[in-house]
N, C-alpha and C positions, 0 to 999 in steps of 0.2 A: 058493847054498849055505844052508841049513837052519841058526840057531843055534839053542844048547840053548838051553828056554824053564826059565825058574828061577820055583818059588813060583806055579802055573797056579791061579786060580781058578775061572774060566769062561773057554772055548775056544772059538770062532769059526771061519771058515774062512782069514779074513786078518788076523785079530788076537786078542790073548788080554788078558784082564787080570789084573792082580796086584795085592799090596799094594806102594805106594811102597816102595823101599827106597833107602839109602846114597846108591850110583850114581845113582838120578834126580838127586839133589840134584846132583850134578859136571856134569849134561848142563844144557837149555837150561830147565830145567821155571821154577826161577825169573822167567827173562827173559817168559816167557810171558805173565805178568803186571801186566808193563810196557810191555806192544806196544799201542799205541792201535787197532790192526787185531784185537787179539784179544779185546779187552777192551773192546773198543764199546757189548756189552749185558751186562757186568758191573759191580755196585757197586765191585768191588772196582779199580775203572780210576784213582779218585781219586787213590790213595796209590801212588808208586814202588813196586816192591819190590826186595828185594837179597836176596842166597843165604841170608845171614842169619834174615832174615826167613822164607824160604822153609823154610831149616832148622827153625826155630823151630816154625812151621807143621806140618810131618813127624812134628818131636818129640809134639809137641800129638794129633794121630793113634793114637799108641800106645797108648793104653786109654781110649780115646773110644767108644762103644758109641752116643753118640747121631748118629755117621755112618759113611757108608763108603765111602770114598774109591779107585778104586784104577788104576792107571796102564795105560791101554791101550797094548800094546804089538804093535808091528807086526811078524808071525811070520815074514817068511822074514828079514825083516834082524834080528829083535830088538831094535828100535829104540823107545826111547818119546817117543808122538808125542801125546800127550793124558793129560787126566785125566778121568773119570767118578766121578760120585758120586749117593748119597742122603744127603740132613743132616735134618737136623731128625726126627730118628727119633721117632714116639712111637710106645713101646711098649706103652701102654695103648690107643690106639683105633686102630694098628697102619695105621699111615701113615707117609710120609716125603715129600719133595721129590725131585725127580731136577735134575740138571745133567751138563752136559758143556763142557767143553775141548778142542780140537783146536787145538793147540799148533805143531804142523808145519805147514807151509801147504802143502807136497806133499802133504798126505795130508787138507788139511782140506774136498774134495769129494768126495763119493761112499761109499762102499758101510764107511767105517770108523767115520762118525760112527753111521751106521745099526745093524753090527753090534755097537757097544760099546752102544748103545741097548737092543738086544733081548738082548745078556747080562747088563745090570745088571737088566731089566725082570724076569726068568726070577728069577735072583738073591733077587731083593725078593717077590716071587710066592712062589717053589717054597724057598728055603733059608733066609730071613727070616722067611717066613710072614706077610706083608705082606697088607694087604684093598687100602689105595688111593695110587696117586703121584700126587702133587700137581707142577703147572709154572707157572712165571709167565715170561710175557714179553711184551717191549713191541711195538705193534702194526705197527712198521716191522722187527720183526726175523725176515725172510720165513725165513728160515735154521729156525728156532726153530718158527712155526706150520708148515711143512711136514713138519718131521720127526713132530711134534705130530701132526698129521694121519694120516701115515704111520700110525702106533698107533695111531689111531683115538682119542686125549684126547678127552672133551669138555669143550666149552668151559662152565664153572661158574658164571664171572661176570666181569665189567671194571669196573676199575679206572679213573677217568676222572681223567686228569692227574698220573696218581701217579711218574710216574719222567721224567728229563729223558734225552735222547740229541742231541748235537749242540747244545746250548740251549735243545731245545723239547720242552715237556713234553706227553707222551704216554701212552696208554692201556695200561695191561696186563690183559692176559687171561690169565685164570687157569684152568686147566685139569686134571683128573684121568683116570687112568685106574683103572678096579676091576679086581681078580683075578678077579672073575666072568666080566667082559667079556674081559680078555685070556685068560682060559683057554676061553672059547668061541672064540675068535678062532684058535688055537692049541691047538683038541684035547689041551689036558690038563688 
């Protein structure tokens, strides 16, 4: 059974995104966080978090222009099961960073990291008016270069020793994509 989709951004064939609201905050989003499985190759693995925090975080969102955040959400359940983002906006040489979260581990292989990918890409491209997205990840985080790949990134530059995972510290590669490239890639 089909639930209503509330506040559609960008639509998908198995997922949609929207802006965080309320209800995420009641669901698992916080815990997300905190999971050492999920938070492997994020900075933000250091610090516990709590709803609190996470609210805080939500509130923080609200007329932020320098990111955009917005909660992939799984369409036949209506279920949210990640978060997608661009941060670091600059508006003057009309760039950002991209990231992802998949949050649910039922859902964190396959065809939903992919499609939250190519709807925030389109997003930043065609409705932001974005030139290049920018990615950083560390060299053991095969998750990360393949999806990377997937879009065709290219690789910019590395970073040698700059981030630790596990105790040991490791290389990030940094990577872009341009709206030239992806709109040749994707006929539009």
């Amino acid at each position: 059974m089909e639930h209503r989709k509330k506040n559609v951004y960008a639509e998908g064939k198995h997922i949609y995104l929207r802006h965080p609201n309320k209800s995420d905050l009641e669901g698992r989003w916080y815990e997300w966080f905190s999971d050492p499985k999920i938070t492997k190759y994020l900075d933000s693995r250091y610090w516990p978090n709590s709803r609190e925090m996470q609210t805080a975080y939500f509130d923080s969102l609200q007329n932020d222009r320098s990111k955009l955040v917005l909660s992939i959400i799984e369409s036949n359940e209506n279920k949210h099961i990640g978060i997608v983002s661009l941060s670091n906006i600059n508006w003057v040489h009309r760039n950002a960073d991209i990231g992802i979260v998949i949050g649910e581990e039922d859902y964190s292989k396959g065809i939903y990291a992919t499609e939250a990918y190519s709807l925030i890409l389109k997003a930043a491209f065609h409705r932001l008016n974005l030139l290049n997205i920018k990615a950083g990840h560390r060299k053991s985080n095969k998750n990360s270069e393949a999806i990377l790949k997937l879009f065709q990134f290219e690789v910019g530059g590395v970073l040698k020793n700059m981030e630790q995972t596990d105790g040991i510290y490791e290389d990030v590669i940094v990577s872009y994509l341009s709206r030239e490239k992806w709109s040749k890639r994707n006929n539009s």
